[in-house]
Each structure stands twice: as C-alpha cells, then as structure tokens.
C-alpha positions in Angstrom: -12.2 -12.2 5.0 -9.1 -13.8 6.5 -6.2 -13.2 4.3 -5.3 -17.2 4.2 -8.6 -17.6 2.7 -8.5 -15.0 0.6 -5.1 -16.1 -1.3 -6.6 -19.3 -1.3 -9.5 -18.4 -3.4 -7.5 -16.0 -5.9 -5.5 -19.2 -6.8 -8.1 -21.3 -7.2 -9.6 -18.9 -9.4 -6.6 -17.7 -11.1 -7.0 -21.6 -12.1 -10.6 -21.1 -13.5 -9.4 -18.2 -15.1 -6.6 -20.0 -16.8 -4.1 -17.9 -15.6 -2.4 -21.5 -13.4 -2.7 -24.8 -14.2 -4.3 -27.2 -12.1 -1.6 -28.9 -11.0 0.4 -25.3 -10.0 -2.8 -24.3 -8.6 -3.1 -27.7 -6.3 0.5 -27.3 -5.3 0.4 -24.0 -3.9 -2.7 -25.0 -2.3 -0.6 -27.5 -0.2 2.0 -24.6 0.3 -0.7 -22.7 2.1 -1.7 -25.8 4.4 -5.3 -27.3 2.5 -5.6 -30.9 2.3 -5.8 -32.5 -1.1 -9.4 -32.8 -0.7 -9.9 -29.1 0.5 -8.0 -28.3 -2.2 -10.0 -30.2 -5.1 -12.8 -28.5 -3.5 -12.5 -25.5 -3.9 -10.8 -26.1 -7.4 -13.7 -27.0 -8.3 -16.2 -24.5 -6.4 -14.3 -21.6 -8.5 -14.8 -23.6 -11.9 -11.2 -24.9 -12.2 -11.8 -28.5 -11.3 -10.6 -30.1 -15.0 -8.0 -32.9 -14.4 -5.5 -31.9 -17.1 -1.8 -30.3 -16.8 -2.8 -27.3 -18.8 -4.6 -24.2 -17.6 -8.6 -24.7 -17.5 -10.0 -21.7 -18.2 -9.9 -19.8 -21.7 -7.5 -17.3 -20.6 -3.7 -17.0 -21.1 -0.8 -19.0 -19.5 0.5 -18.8 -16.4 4.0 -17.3 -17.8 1.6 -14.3 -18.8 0.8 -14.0 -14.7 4.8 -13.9 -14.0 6.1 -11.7 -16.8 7.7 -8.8 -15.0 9.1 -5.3 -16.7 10.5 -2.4 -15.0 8.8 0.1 -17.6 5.1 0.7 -17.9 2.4 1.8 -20.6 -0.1 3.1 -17.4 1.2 6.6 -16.4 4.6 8.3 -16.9 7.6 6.7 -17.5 9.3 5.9 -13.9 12.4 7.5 -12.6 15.0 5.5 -11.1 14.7 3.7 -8.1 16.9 2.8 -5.0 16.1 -0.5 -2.7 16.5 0.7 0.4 16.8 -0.8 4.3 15.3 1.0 7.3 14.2 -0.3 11.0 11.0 -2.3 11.6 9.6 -3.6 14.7 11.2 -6.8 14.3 14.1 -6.5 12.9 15.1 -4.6 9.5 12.8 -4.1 6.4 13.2 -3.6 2.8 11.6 -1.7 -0.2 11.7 0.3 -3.2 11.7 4.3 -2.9 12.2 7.2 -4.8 12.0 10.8 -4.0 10.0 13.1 -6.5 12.0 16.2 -7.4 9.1 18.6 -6.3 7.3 16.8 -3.9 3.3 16.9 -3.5 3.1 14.4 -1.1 4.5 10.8 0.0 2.9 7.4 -0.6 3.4 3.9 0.7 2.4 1.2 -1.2 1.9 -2.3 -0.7 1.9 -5.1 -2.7 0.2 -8.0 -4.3 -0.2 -11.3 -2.8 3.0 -12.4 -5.1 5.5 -10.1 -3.1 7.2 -7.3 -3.9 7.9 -8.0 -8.1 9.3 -6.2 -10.3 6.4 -4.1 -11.2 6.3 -2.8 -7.4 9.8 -2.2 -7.3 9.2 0.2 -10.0 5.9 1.6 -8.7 7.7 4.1 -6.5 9.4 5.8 -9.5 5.9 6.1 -11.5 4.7 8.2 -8.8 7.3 9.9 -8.2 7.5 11.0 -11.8 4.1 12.2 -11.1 5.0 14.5 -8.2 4.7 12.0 -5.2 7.7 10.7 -3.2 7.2 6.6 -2.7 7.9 3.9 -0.7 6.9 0.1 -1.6 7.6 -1.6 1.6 8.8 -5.6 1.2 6.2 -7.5 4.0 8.5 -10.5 3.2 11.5 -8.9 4.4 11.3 -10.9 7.5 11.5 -14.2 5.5 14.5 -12.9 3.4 13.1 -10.8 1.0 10.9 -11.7 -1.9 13.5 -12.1 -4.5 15.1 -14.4 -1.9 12.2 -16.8 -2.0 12.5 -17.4 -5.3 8.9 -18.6 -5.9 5.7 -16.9 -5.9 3.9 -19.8 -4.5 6.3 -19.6 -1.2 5.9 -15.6 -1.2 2.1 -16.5 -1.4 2.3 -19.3 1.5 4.5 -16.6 3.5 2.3 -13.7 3.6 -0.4 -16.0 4.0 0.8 -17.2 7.0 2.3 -14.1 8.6 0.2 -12.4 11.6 -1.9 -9.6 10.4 -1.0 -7.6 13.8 2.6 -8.4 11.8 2.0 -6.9 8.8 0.1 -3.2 9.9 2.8 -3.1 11.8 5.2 -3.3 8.7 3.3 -0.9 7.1 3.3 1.2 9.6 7.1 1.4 9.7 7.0 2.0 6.1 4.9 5.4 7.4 7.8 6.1 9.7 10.2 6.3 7.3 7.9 7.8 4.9 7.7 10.6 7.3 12.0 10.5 7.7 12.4 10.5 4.2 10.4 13.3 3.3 9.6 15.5 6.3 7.1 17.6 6.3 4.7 15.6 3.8 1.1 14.5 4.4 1.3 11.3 4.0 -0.4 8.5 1.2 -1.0 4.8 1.1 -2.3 2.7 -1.6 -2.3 -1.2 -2.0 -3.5 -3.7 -4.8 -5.2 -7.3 -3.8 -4.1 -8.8 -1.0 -2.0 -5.1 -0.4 -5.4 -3.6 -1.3 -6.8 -5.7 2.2 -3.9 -4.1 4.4 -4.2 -0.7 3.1 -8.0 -1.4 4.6 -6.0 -3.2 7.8 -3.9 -0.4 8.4 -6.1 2.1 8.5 -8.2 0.2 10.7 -5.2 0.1 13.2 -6.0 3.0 13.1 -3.3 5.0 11.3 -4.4 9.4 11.8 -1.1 9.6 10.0 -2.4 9.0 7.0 -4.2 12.3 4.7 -5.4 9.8 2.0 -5.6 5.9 1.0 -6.3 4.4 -2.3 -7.5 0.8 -2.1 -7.2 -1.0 -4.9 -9.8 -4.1 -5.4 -8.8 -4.8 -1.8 -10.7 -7.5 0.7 -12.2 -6.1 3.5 -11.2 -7.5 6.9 -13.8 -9.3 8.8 -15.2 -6.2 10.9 -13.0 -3.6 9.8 -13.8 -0.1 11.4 -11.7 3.2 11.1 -12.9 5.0 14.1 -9.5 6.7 14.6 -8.5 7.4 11.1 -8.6 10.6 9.2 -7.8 9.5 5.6 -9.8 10.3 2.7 -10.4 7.3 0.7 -10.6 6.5 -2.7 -12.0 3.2 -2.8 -11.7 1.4 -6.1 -12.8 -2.0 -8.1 -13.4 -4.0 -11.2 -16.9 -4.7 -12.4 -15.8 -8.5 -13.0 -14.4 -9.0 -9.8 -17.6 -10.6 -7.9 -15.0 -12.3 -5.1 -13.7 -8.8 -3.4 -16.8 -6.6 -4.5 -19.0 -9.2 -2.1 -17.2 -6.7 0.6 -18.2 -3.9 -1.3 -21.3 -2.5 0.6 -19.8 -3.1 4.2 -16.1 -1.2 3.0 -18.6 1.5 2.3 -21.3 1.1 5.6 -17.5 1.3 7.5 -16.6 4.5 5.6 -20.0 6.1 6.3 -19.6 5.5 10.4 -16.3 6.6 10.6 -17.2 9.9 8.9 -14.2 9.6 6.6 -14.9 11.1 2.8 -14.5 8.4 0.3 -15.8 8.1 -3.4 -15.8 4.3 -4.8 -14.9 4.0 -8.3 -16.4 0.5 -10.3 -14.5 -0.1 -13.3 -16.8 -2.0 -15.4 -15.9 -5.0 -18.2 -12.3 -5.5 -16.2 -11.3 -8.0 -13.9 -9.4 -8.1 -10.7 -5.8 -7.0 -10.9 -6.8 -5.0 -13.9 -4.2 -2.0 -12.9 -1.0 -4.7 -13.3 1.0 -4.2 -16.4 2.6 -7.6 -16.2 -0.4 -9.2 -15.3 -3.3 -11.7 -17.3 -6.1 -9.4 -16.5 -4.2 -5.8 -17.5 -6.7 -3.6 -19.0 -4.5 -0.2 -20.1 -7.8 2.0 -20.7 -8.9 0.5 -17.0 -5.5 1.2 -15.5 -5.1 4.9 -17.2 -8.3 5.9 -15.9 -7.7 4.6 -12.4 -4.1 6.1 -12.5 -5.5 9.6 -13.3 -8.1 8.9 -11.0 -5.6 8.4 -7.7 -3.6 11.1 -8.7 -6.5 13.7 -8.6 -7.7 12.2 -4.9 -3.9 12.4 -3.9 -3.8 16.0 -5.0 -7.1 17.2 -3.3 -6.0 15.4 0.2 -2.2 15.7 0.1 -0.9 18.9 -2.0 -1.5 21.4 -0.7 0.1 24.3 -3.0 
C-alpha cells in the first residue's frame, strides 16, 4: 500500500470513527492533494459521509485524538529525555533519545502518521526505563521539524508526500547514530501506523543491522521482501483493524521466504492505534500486554547477558 493512500484512508476513517469531523477530515484530504470529489468518496466508502460539522461516528472528539502527555499509564514511568541533532543524508535530523543506565540493547522508533508528538518524544525514556537505550528519529526534520509545522494535518500531508527511498534512508541514519550513541549494542526498531509501514520499509532496504523489529499495526509495502535482513520480528495487530490486517497474510508469506523468525501477535476487541496513550482508540490492557510482549522479543534477540 502506498503510504499517500494509506494516510488517506486512516483519515477518512478516523472520520467514520468519530475521531475528525467531516469538515477536518475533507480539509486534510485537500492537504494531501484529492479532489473534492475523491475526497467525498472515499468519506463515504469508510462510512463517514454525513454532511454535518460534528464528528460522524459514535466515538469521541477529535481533541481526544490530539491530547498529548509526556507521562504514561502503559509501562514504567519514563526517564528524562534530551532532543537531540545528528547528520542525515540530506542535511541534519532530529529526535528524542535517552540512554538506559544498564543497557540491554538500543531501539529506534518511528512514529505515527501525525509526526513526532509528544507521546514519541517521550517513548525513548519508557524504554529506556526498561533497560533499552532509544532513539525516536523526527522524518519531518527536513520540513522544519514537527513542532514547527504546527498542524497535524500538514505533518500528515508532509510525510505523505516525502519519497519513501527518503524516509529509509532517515531511518537508517537514526541506526547510525544508534550505533554512535551506544556502541557495541545490537540494534532494535519498532514503529506504530504509518511508522509501523517503515519499520516494514526499512527492513526491506534491507537493513542486517538490525537484531530485532517490532511492527506495530503497520501497512505492508506493496511487494515488500527482506531477503537481506536478519531481524527477528515481532509482528503485531488489533483484531478491529480490518484496513492494515488486509496485509496480514502477505507480511507473514514475506517473513516465511526470507527465513527471518517472527511470531504475530492479534490483539482482539481493540482497534488500530490501540498502544497510544493520548489517542481515541487506547486500550491500557491491549497496550500493557503488547508492551510486555516487545520487551520479551527485545530481550531474546538483543540482550544478551
């Protein structure tokens, strides 16, 4: 699935879901480049068609979506973290990091479609209280940084628009300093949504750096194949989320002829983004299971006592 069509269809059924209104939805529609009537169509194809200002599903407002903390009820308590700078491929990149005091391992993560928000900034120091150093790269850091945009919608259009080739490449620089920052490491990823889809990306590059990737509801690329890569991968999804689970089956037929070991983990009765603490669709029983889940995977494939 291209990624341009994939953030399409999350905000047209964010709209279904109630989450946007129709009228937010429609105008970060235009924001990614649909016509008005390519729009209403597939407003309407994802059940969120209804003609009023207010959201149209049963679900809760959109300031529920956008609602950001830098604490958490899914895991430990974070430590601090530092926003750092280091070199990308085009130019310098951003993110948030922190060092764990005893480290197990080092991740990168990437984040959702909406940029890097508060709740990834404070991602890195959740696992790092949890024994893994962490690094959540900014991919909007060529278009000023995603605090700079000031809007979700543009952070949406942005990383919609951005090459793919672009944005492995990113990630991969995230890797390199990764590997500067804590030497010696085997090396992590995990990604949610849309960072869910490059964690998949990246390893398809392919990325052997990598010991271990955790996927989180993430779109497959159209054919995706990690001939190259040596990560074990935990692959995981909610039961409700019909849109990315269509990719399901061929994630795993890609895993199997690569040789790589993966386990998929279906979280049933939640919905996508179900691991988000600020988000609409947070499920904490969902999240804390998932969170103990990664942790185990990370520490068969990248401690190594």
């Amino acid at each position: 699935m291209a990624f341009q069509d994939y953030i399409a269809t999350e905000i047209a059924t964010d709209a279904a879901d109630g989450i946007l209104t129709r009228r937010e939805a429609l105008r970060r529609l235009a924001l990614l480049g649909l016509s008005a009537g390519a729009a209403t169509a597939l407003l309407a194809a994802c059940g969120g068609d209804d003609d009023g200002g207010t959201p149209t599903g049963s679900g809760p407002p959109a300031e529920t979506q956008t609602t950001a903390s830098s604490t958490t009820t899914t895991g430990p308590a974070p430590i601090e973290t530092n926003l750092i700078t280091f070199k990308g491929p085009r130019g310098d990149l951003t993110g948030s990091f922190a060092a764990a005091e005893d480290p197990k391992g080092a991740v990168l993560i990437i984040h959702e479609n909406r940029g890097l928000t508060p709740h990834f900034v404070s991602l890195p120091g959740r696992l790092a209280s949890s024994g893994y150093s962490a690094l959540a790269v900014d991919l909007l850091s060529e278009e000023g940084g995603t605090a700079g945009l000031g809007d979700e919608a543009k952070a949406q259009a942005a990383l919609s628009a951005a090459p793919r080739e672009r944005l492995v490449a990113d990630g991969r620089a995230g890797i390199d300093e990764l590997e500067r920052r804590a030497p010696g490491q085997k090396l992590g990823m995990m990604g949610f949504c849309f960072g869910g889809g490059m964690t998949w990306s990246v390893l398809a590059a392919p990325e052997p750096r990598l010991a271990a990737a955790v996927p989180f509801y993430g779109p497959l690329p159209d054919g995706a194949a990690f001939t190259g890569a040596k990560a074990a991968v935990l692959a995981v999804y909610a039961g409700l989320d019909t849109r990315v689970n269509g990719s399901r089956d061929a994630a795993v037929a890609a895993l199997q002829a690569a040789g790589l070991v993966h386990e998929v983990k279906t979280y049933d009765g939640v919905d996508h983004a179900f691991f988000n603490d600020t988000g609409a669709r947070y499920n904490p029983v969902a999240a804390g299971q998932a969170y103990d889940a990664l942790l185990d995977w990370f520490g068969r494939y990248l401690y190594e006592a």
